[in-house]
MIGUDREN-850191 format. One record per residue (C-alpha): residue number from 1; residue in one letter; x, y, z. Coordinates in steps of 0.5 Angstrom, whole numbers. Last residue first. Layout:
BEGIN
+-----+---------+-------+-------+-------+
! num ! residuo !    xx !    yy !    zz !
+-----+---------+-------+-------+-------+
! NUM !       a !     X !     Y !     Z !
...
+-----+---------+-------+-------+-------+
END
This chain:
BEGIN
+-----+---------+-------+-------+-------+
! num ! residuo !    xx !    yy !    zz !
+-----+---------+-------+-------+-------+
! 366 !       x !    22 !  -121 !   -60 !
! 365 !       x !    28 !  -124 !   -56 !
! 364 !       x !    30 !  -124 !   -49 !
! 363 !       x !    23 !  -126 !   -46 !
! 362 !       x !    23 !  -133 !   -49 !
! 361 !       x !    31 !  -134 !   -46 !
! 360 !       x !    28 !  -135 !   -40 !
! 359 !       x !    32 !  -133 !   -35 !
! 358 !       x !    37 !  -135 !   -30 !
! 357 !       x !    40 !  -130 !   -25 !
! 356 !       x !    47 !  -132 !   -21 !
! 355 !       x !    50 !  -127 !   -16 !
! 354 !       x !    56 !  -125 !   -14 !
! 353 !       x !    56 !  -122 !    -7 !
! 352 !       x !    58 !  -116 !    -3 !
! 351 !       x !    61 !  -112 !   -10 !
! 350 !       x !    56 !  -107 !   -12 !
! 349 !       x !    55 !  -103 !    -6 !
! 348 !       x !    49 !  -102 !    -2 !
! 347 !       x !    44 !  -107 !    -3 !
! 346 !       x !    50 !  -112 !    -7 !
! 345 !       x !    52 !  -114 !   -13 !
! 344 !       x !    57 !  -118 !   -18 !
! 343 !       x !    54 !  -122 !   -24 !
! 342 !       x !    53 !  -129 !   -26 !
! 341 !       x !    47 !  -129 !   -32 !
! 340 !       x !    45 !  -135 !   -34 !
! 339 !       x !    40 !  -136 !   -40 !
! 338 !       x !    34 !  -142 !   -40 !
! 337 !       x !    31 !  -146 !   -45 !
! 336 !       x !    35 !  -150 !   -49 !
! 335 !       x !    40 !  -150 !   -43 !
! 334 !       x !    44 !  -146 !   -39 !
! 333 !       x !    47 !  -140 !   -45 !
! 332 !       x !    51 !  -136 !   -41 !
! 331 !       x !    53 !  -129 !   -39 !
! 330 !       x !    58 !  -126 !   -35 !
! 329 !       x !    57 !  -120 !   -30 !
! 328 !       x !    62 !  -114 !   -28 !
! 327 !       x !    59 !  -108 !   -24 !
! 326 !       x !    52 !  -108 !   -20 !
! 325 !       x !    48 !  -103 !   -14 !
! 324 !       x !    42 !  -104 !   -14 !
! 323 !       x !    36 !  -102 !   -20 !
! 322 !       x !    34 !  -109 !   -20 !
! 321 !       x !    35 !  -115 !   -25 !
! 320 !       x !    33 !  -111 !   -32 !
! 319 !       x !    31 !  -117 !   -38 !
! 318 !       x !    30 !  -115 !   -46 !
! 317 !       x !    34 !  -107 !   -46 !
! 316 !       x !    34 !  -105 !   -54 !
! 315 !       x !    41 !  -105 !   -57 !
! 314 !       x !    44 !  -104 !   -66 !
! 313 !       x !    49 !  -106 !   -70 !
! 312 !       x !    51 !  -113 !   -66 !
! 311 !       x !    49 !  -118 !   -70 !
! 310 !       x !    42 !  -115 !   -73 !
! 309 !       x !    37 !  -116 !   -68 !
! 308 !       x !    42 !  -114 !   -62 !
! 307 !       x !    39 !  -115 !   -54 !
! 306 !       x !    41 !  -113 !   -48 !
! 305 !       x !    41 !  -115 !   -41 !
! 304 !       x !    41 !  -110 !   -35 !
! 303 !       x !    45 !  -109 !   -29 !
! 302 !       x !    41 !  -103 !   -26 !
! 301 !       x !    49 !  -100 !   -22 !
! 300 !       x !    55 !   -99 !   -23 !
! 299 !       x !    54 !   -91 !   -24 !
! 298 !       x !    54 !   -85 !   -28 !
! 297 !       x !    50 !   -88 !   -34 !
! 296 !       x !    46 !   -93 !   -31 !
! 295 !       x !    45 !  -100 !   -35 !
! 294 !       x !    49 !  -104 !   -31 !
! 293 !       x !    51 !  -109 !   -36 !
! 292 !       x !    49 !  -115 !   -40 !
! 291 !       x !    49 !  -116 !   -48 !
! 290 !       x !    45 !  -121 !   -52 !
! 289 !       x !    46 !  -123 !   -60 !
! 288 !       x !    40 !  -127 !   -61 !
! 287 !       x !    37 !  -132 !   -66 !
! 286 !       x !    32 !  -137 !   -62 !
! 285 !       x !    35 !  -142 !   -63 !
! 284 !       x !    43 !  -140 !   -63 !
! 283 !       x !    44 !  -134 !   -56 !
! 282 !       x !    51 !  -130 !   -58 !
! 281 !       x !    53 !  -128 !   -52 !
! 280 !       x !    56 !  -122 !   -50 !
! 279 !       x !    59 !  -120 !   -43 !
! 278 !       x !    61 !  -112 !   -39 !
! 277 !       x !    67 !  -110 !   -36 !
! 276 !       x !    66 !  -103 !   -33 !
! 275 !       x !    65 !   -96 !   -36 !
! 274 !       x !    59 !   -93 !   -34 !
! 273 !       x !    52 !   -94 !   -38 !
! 272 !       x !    50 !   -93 !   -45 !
! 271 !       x !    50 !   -99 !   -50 !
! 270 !       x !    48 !   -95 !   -56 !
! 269 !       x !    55 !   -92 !   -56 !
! 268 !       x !    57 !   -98 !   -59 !
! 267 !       x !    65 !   -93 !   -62 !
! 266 !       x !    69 !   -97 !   -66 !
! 265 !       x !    75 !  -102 !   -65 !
! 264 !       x !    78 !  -104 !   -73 !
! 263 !       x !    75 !  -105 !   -79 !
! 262 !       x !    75 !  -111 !   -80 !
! 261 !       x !    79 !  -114 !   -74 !
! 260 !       x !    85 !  -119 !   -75 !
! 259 !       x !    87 !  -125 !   -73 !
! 258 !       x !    79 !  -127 !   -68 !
! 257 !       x !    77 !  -133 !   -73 !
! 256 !       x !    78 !  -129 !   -80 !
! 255 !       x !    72 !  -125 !   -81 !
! 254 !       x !    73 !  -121 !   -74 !
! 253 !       x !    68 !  -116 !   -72 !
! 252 !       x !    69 !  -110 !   -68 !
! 251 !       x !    66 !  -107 !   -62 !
! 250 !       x !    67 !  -101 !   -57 !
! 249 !       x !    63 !   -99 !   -50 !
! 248 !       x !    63 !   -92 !   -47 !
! 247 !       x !    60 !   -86 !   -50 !
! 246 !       x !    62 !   -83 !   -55 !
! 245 !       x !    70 !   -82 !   -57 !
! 244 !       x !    75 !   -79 !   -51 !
! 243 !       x !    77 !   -85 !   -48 !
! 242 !       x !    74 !   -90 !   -43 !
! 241 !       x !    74 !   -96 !   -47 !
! 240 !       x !    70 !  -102 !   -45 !
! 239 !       x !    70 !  -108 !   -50 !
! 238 !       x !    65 !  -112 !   -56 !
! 237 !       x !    68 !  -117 !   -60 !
! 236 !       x !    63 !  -121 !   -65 !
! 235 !       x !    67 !  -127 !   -68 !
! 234 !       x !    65 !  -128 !   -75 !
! 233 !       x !    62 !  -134 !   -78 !
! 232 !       x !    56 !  -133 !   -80 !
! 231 !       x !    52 !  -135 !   -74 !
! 230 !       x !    56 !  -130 !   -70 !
! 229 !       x !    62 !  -133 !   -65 !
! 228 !       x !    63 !  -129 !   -58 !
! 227 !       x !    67 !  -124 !   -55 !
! 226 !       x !    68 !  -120 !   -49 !
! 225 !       x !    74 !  -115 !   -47 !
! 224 !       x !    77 !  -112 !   -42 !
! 223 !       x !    80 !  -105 !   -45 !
! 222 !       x !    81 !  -102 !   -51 !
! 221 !       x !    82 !   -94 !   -53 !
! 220 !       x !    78 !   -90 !   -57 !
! 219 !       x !    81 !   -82 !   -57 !
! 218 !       x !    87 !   -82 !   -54 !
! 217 !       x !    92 !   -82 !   -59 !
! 216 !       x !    95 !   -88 !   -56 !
! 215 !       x !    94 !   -93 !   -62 !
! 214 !       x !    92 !  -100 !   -60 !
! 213 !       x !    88 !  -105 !   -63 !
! 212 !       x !    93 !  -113 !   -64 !
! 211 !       x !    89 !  -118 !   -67 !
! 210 !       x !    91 !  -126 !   -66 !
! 209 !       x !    98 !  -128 !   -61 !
! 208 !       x !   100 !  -135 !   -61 !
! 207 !       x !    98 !  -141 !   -56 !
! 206 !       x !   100 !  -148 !   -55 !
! 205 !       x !    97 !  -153 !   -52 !
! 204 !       x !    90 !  -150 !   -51 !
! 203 !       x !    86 !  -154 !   -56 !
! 202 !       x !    90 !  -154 !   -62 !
! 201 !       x !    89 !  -148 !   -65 !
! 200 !       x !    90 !  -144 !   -60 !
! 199 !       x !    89 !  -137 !   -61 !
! 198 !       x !    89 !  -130 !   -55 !
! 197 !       x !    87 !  -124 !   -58 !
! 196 !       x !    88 !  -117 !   -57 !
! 195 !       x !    87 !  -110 !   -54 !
! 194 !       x !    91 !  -103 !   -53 !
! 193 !       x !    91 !   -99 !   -46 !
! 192 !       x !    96 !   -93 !   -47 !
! 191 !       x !    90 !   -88 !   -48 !
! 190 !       x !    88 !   -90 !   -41 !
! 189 !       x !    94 !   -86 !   -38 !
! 188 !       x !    98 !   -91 !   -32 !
! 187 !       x !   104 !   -91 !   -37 !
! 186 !       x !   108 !   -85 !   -34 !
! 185 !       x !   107 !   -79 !   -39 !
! 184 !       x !   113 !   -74 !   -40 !
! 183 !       x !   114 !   -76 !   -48 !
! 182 !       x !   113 !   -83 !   -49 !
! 181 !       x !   109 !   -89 !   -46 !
! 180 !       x !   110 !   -96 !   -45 !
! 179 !       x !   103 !  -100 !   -48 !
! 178 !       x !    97 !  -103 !   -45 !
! 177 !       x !    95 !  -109 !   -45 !
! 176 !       x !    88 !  -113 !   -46 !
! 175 !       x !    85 !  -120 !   -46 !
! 174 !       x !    80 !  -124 !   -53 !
! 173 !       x !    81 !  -130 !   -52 !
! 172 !       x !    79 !  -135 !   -57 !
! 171 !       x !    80 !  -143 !   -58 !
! 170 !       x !    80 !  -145 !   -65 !
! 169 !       x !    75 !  -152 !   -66 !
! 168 !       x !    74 !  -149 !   -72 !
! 167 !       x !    77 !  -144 !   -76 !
! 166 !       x !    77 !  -146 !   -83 !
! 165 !       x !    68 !  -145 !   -82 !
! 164 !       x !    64 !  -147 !   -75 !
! 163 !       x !    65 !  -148 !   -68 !
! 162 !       x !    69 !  -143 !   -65 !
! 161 !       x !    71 !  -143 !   -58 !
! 160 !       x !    70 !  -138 !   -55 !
! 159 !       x !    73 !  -135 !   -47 !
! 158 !       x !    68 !  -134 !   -42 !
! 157 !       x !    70 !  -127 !   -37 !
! 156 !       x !    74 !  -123 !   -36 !
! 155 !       x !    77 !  -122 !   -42 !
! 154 !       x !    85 !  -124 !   -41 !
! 153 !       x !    89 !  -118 !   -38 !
! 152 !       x !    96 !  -115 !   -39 !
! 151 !       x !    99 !  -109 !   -36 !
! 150 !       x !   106 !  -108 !   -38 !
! 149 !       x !   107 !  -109 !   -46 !
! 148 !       x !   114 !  -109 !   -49 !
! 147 !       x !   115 !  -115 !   -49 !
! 146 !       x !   110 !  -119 !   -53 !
! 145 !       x !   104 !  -122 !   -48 !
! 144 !       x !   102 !  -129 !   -52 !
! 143 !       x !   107 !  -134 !   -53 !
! 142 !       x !   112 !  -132 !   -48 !
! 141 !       x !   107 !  -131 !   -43 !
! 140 !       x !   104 !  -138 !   -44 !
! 139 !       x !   105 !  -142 !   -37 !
! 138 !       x !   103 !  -149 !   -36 !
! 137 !       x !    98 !  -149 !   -29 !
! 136 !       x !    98 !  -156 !   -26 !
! 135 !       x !    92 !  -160 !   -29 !
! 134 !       x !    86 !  -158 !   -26 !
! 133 !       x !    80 !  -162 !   -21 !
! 132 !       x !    72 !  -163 !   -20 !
! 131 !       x !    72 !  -158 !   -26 !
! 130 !       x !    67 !  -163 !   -30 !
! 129 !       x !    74 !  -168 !   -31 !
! 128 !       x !    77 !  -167 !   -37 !
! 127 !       x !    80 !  -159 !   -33 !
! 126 !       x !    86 !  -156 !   -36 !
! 125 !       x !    90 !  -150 !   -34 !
! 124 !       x !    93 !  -144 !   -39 !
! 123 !       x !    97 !  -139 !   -35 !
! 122 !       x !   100 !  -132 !   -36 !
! 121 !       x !   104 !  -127 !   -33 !
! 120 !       x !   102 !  -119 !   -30 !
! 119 !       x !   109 !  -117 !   -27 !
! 118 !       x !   112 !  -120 !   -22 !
! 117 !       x !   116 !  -125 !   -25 !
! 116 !       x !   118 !  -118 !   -30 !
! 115 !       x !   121 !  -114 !   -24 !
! 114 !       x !   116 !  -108 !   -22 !
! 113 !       x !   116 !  -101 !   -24 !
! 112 !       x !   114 !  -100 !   -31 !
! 111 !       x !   109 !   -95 !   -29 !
! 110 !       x !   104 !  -100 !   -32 !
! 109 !       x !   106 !  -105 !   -28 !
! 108 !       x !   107 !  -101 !   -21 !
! 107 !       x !   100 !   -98 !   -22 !
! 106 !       x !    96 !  -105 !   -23 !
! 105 !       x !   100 !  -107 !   -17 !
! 104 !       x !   105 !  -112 !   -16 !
! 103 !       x !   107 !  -113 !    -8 !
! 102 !       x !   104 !  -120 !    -9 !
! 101 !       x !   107 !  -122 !   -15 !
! 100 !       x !   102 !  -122 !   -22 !
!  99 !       x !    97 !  -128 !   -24 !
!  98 !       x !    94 !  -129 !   -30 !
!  97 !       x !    88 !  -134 !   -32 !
!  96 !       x !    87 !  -138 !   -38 !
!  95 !       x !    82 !  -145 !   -37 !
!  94 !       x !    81 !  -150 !   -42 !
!  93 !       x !    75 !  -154 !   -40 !
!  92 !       x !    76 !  -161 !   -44 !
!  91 !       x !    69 !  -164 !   -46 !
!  90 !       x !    70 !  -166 !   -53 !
!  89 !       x !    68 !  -161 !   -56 !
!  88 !       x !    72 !  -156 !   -52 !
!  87 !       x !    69 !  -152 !   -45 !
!  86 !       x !    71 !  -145 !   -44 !
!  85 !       x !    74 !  -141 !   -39 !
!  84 !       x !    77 !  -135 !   -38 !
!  83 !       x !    79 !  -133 !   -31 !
!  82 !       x !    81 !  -125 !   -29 !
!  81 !       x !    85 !  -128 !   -23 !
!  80 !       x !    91 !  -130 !   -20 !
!  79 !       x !    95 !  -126 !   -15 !
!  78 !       x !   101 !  -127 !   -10 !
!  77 !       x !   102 !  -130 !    -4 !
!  76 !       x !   109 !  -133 !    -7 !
!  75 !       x !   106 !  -138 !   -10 !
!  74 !       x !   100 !  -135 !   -14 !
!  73 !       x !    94 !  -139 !   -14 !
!  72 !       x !    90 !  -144 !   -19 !
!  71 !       x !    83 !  -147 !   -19 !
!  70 !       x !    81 !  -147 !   -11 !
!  69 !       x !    74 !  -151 !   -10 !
!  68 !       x !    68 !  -147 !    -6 !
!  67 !       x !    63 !  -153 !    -4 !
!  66 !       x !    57 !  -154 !    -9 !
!  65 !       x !    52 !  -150 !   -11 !
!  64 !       x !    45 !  -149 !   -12 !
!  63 !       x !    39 !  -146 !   -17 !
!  62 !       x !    45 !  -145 !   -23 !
!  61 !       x !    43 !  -151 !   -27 !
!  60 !       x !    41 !  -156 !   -23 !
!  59 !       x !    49 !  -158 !   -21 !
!  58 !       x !    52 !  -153 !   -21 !
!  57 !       x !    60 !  -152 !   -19 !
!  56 !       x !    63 !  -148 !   -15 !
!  55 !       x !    70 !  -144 !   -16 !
!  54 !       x !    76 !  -140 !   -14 !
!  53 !       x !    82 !  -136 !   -17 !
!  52 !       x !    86 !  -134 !   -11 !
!  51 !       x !    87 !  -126 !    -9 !
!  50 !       x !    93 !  -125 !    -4 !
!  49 !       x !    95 !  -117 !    -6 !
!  48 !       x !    92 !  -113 !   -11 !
!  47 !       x !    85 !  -111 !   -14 !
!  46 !       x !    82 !  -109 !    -8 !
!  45 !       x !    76 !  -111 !    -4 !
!  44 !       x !    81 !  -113 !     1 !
!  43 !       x !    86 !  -119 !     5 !
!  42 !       x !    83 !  -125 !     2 !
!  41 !       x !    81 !  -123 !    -5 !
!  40 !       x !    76 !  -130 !    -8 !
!  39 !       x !    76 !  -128 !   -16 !
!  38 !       x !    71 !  -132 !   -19 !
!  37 !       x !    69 !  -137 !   -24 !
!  36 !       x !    62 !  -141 !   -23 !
!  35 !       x !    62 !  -147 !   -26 !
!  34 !       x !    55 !  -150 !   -29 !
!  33 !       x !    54 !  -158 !   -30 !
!  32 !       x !    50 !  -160 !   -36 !
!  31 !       x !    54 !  -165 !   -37 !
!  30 !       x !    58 !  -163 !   -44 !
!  29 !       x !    60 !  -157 !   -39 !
!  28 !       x !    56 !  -150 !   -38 !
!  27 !       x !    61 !  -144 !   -38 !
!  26 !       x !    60 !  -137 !   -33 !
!  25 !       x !    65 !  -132 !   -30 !
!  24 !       x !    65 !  -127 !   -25 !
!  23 !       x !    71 !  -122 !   -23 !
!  22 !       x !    70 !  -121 !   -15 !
!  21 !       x !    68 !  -125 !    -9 !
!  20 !       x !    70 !  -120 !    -2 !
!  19 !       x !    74 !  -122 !     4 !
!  18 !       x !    75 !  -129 !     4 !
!  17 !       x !    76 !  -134 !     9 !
!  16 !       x !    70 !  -139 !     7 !
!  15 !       x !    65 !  -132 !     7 !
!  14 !       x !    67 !  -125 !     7 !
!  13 !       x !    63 !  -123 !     2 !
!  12 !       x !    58 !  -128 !    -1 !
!  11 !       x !    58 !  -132 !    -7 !
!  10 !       x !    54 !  -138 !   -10 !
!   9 !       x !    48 !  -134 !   -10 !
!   8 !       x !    42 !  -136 !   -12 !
!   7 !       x !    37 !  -133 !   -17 !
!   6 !       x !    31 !  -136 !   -20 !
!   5 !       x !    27 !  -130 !   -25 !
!   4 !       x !    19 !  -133 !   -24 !
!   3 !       x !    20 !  -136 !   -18 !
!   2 !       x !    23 !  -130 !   -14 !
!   1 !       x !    19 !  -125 !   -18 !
+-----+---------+-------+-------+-------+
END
């Protein structure tokens, strides 16, 4: 099994001064070379509290890893994570990240009971060097959170970029919000949780809002969100909900470059397993839309990849990693051959490591 599915891992728990390793993301540079994305947490496995954004870097395609880099903190000890990164054209990688204050927890923000230079902000870094080293953070909250949202996050996971039709070389960003309450509620309810999109069109410098799915009515509401660009020039969105609608997973399509949603966020209760992040790909040559996931209905847990024929309308299982312990993943495309799958998972809970799984892409299609 060993052989045939390589899997390193470029992350363990309490390793290189960290307590635990959370939030992957994976792109492929215009070298060849792999970049790891991660949240390195230094007090705890929580989400709060000093949290850096870290990285490694492969270059064998995800077999071993170079040393442990920091990409981006929060000064004052704070946190910085949810990485969205994605490598341009020319080969810049453009990476959104957000941070919030120390004391800033995900209940305070939605509460509204934090200042707004500690509450969830905004960051774009460049890297024109392979990721060996980052341009100094840029903030774009201003062009990208309106006011009146309280908790806000990029992805997680690689960000797209798209490459054909009006709108290409468009960077997208699918993220998350969610909005004040009213009536006697606090915010901290999921049915306040909206999605959006972030869009550049010119190559990270300036950002505006794209599509906007919220509505409070409890019954579908957006959380962390995956996208990818399909052969015809949509982009695909696929995002954890956890509402009263079937099961736990939405989608939608954009025919217009990630502005606006045809229709909006649905039910995908094709794709069982608990709420949690989840990653697509589209995989060009052999054609194919991949999903990956713990695939356990009442557990992160069976992390799974799956395959869509018809661009997201219909799931089948293609690749099972192990029945173990396993939560957030992302997915991409290593070479001609070979899918990487970045993923969290341990033997006795889901967050001891991240892992890195490469799979032959012949065994992911019919």
């Amino acid at each position: 099994m060993a052989d045939r599915y390589p899997t390193s891992v470029p992350y363990r728990q309490a390793t290189d001064g960290y307590h635990t390793y959370r939030i992957p993301a994976a792109v492929v540079t215009a070298a060849g070379t792999v970049l790891a994305f991660a949240e390195g947490r230094r007090g705890s496995a929580g989400d709060s509290g000093h949290i850096d954004l870290v990285l490694r870097r492969s270059a064998d395609g995800g077999r071993t890893w170079g040393g442990l880099q920091v990409v981006a903190v929060e000064p004052r000890r704070g946190a910085a994570g949810n990485p969205a990164p994605v490598v341009l054209a020319d080969g810049r990688i453009v990476l959104v990240f957000v941070r919030q204050g120390p004391a800033a927890t995900e209940e305070k923000i939605r509460r509204g009971q934090v200042a707004a230079d500690a509450g969830r902000r905004v960051f774009v870094t460049v890297s024109q060097d392979d990721g060996v080293t980052w341009s100094t953070p840029a903030e774009i909250t201003g062009s990208v959170k309106r006011p009146e949202w309280r908790w806000y996050a990029t992805t997680p996971g690689h960000a797209v970029v798209l490459r054909q039709g009006p709108h290409a070389g468009r960077i997208v960003v699918p993220a998350n919000h969610s909005l004040p309450p009213a009536g006697g509620d606090n915010g901290t309810e999921g049915k306040y949780d909206g999605g959006h999109a972030l869009l550049s069109d010119d190559g990270g410098r300036t950002w505006r809002i794209g599509y906007i799915d919220d509505n409070p009515d409890g019954y579908l509401n957006v959380n962390e969100t995956t996208g990818t660009e399909l052969p015809d020039g949509r982009v695909y969105v696929n995002a954890r909900t956890d509402s009263t609608a079937p099961g736990t997973r939405c989608d939608a399509w954009s025919a217009d470059g990630g502005q606006t949603l045809e229709p909006p966020f649905r039910p995908q209760a094709g794709l069982t397993g608990p709420v949690v992040e989840g990653s697509v790909l589209w995989c060009g040559s052999p054609d194919v839309l991949l999903f990956s996931g713990p695939a356990a209905p009442d557990a992160r847990a069976l992390m799974t990849v799956r395959a869509s024929d018809d661009l997201g309308v219909t799931w089948r299982a293609v690749h099972t990693v192990s029945g173990l312990p396993a939560a957030y993943s992302d997915l991409v495309r290593v070479d001609g051959d070979t899918v990487g799958l970045l993923f969290e998972t341990g033997s006795f809970g889901p967050y001891e490591s991240i892992a890195f799984r490469r799979v032959p892409i012949a065994e992911l299609v019919p």
